[in-house]
N, C-alpha and C positions, 0 to 999 in steps of 0.2 A: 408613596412607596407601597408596592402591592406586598400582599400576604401571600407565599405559597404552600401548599403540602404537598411533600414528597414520601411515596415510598419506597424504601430500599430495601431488598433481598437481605440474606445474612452476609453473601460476600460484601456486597456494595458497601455496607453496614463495617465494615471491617475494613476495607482501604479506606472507607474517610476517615476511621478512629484512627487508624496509622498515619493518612498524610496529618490530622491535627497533634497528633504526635510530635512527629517531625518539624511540624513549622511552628508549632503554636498559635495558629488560626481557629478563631471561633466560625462553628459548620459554616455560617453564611459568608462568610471571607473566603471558606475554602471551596462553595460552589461556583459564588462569582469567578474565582481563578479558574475555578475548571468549564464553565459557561465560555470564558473568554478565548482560552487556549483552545475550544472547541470551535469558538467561532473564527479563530485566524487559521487552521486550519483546512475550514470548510471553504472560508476566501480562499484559501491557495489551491483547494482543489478545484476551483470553480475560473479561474483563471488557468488552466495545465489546458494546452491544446494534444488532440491525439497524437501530433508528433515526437510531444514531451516523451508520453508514455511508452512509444517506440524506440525512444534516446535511451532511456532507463534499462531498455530491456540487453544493453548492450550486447547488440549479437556479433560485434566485430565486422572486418570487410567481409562480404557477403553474404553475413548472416549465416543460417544454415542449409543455403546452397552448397552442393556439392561440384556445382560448376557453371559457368558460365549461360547467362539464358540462351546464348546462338547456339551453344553448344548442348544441350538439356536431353534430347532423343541419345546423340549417343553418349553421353552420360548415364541417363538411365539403364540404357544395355549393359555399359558395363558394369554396374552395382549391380544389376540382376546378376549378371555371369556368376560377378563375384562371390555374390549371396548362394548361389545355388550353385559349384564349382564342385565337383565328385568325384 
Protein backbone atom coordinates (compact mmCIF):
# COMPACT_ATOMS: atom_id res chain seq x y z
CA UNK A 1 0.00 0.00 0.00
CA UNK A 2 1.53 3.37 -1.09
CA UNK A 3 1.96 6.38 1.20
CA UNK A 4 0.54 9.74 -0.14
CA UNK A 5 0.68 13.45 0.70
CA UNK A 6 -1.79 15.73 -0.06
CA UNK A 7 -2.25 19.29 0.14
CA UNK A 8 -5.48 21.01 0.67
CA UNK A 9 -6.35 24.68 0.47
CA UNK A 10 -8.53 26.00 3.39
CA UNK A 11 -11.69 25.20 1.54
CA UNK A 12 -10.73 21.72 0.42
CA UNK A 13 -9.70 21.38 4.22
CA UNK A 14 -13.26 22.08 5.10
CA UNK A 15 -15.48 19.98 2.85
CA UNK A 16 -13.54 16.97 3.88
CA UNK A 17 -14.02 17.84 7.74
CA UNK A 18 -17.83 18.18 6.89
CA UNK A 19 -18.23 15.17 4.65
CA UNK A 20 -16.25 13.19 7.91
CA UNK A 21 -18.73 14.64 9.69
CA UNK A 22 -21.42 13.52 7.94
CA UNK A 23 -20.36 9.89 7.42
CA UNK A 24 -18.02 9.16 10.00
CA UNK A 25 -15.21 8.15 7.65
CA UNK A 26 -11.58 8.32 8.60
CA UNK A 27 -9.76 11.10 5.69
CA UNK A 28 -8.50 7.84 3.74
CA UNK A 29 -12.14 6.15 3.44
CA UNK A 30 -13.29 9.42 2.53
CA UNK A 31 -10.68 10.04 -0.37
CA UNK A 32 -10.89 6.52 -1.62
CA UNK A 33 -14.83 7.36 -1.99
CA UNK A 34 -14.07 10.55 -3.64
CA UNK A 35 -11.06 8.99 -6.08
CA UNK A 36 -13.74 6.42 -6.92
CA UNK A 37 -16.82 8.53 -7.64
CA UNK A 38 -14.29 10.62 -9.74
CA UNK A 39 -13.23 7.75 -11.61
CA UNK A 40 -16.90 6.44 -12.64
CA UNK A 41 -17.56 9.52 -13.61
CA UNK A 42 -14.57 10.14 -15.93
CA UNK A 43 -15.75 6.50 -17.43
CA UNK A 44 -18.98 7.91 -18.21
CA UNK A 45 -17.65 10.89 -19.80
CA UNK A 46 -15.23 8.97 -21.86
CA UNK A 47 -17.92 6.79 -23.29
CA UNK A 48 -20.67 10.14 -24.21
CA UNK A 49 -20.46 10.31 -28.11
CA UNK A 50 -20.85 13.91 -29.45
CA UNK A 51 -24.33 12.97 -30.38
CA UNK A 52 -25.14 12.41 -26.48
CA UNK A 53 -24.02 15.87 -25.88
CA UNK A 54 -26.43 17.28 -28.79
CA UNK A 55 -29.36 15.08 -27.10
CA UNK A 56 -28.75 17.04 -23.93
CA UNK A 57 -28.88 20.15 -25.40
CA UNK A 58 -32.54 19.61 -26.16
CA UNK A 59 -33.23 22.20 -28.63
CA UNK A 60 -36.73 20.62 -29.62
CA UNK A 61 -37.96 19.98 -33.48
CA UNK A 62 -35.72 22.22 -35.24
CA UNK A 63 -33.61 23.31 -32.94
CA UNK A 64 -33.15 27.05 -33.18
CA UNK A 65 -34.13 27.20 -36.86
CA UNK A 66 -36.50 29.71 -37.50
CA UNK A 67 -37.52 27.69 -40.66
CA UNK A 68 -37.17 25.30 -42.82
CA UNK A 69 -33.42 24.80 -44.57
CA UNK A 70 -35.30 24.99 -48.51
CA UNK A 71 -36.89 27.72 -47.22
CA UNK A 72 -33.77 29.76 -45.12
CA UNK A 73 -33.18 33.05 -47.96
CA UNK A 74 -36.67 33.93 -47.54
CA UNK A 75 -36.87 33.38 -44.10
CA UNK A 76 -34.12 35.29 -43.54
CA UNK A 77 -35.74 38.37 -45.47
CA UNK A 78 -38.41 38.12 -43.50
CA UNK A 79 -36.65 38.36 -39.83
CA UNK A 80 -34.71 41.15 -41.45
CA UNK A 81 -38.01 43.14 -42.42
CA UNK A 82 -39.26 42.19 -39.17
CA UNK A 83 -36.13 43.32 -37.16
CA UNK A 84 -35.80 46.60 -39.05
CA UNK A 85 -39.94 47.31 -39.69
CA UNK A 86 -40.35 51.49 -39.25
Amino acid sequence: MATRTVRLDDETESVLREVQGATGLPISEALKRGLRALLQEVRRQADLLPYDLYRSLDLGPGGYAIAASTYVRRAVRAALKKKHRR
